[in-house]
N, C-alpha and C positions, 0 to 999 in steps of 0.2 A: 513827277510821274516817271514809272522805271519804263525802259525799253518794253514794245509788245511783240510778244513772240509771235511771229506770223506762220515760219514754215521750220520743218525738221527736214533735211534730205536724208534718206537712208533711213534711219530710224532703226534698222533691225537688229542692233548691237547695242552694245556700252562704249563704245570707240570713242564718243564726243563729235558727232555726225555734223559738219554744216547746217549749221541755222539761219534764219533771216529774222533780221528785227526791223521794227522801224520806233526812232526814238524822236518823240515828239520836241524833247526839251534839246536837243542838238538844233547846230546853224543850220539853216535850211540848206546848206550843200553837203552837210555829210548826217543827212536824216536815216539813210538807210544804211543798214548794215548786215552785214554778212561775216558769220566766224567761220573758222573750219575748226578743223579736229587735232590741228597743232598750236590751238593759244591764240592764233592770230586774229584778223580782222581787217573788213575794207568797208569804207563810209563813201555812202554818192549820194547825191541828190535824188532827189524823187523823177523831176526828167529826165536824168542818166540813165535810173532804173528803168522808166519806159522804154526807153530807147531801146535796150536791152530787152528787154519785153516784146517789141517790136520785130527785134533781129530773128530772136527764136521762133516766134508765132511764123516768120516768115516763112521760116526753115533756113536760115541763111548759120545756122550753128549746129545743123545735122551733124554737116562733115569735119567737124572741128579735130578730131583724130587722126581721119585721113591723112596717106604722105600726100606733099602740095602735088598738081601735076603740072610738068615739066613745060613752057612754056614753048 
């Protein structure tokens, strides 16, 4: 079974936009994947993915841009 395409980010160019797969016939810790628009790619688990899943719904990756603030 090939990788199923789940998500395109961006989408509004030809650029080669980040996508998400998730490949069923990989080890269970590198099931998901994610390319970007330079060739590359990163594989995690499907509970890593939650996780992350988890962080955003929080809000806790709003401010990920932001400069840190000064302690």
């Amino acid at each position: 079974m090939a990788m199923h395409h789940v998500a395109t980010f961006c989408g509004n160019c030809n650029c080669g936009c980040p996508e998400l797969y998730y490949d069923h016939d990989a080890p269970e810790d590198k099931r998901v994947v994610i390319t970007d628009d330079f060739g590359q790619r990163i594989q995690m688990s499907l509970d890593q993915w939650n996780d992350l899943v988890a962080e955003a719904k929080a809000g806790n990756l709003e401010n990920l841009g932001a400069a840190p603030v000064p302690a």
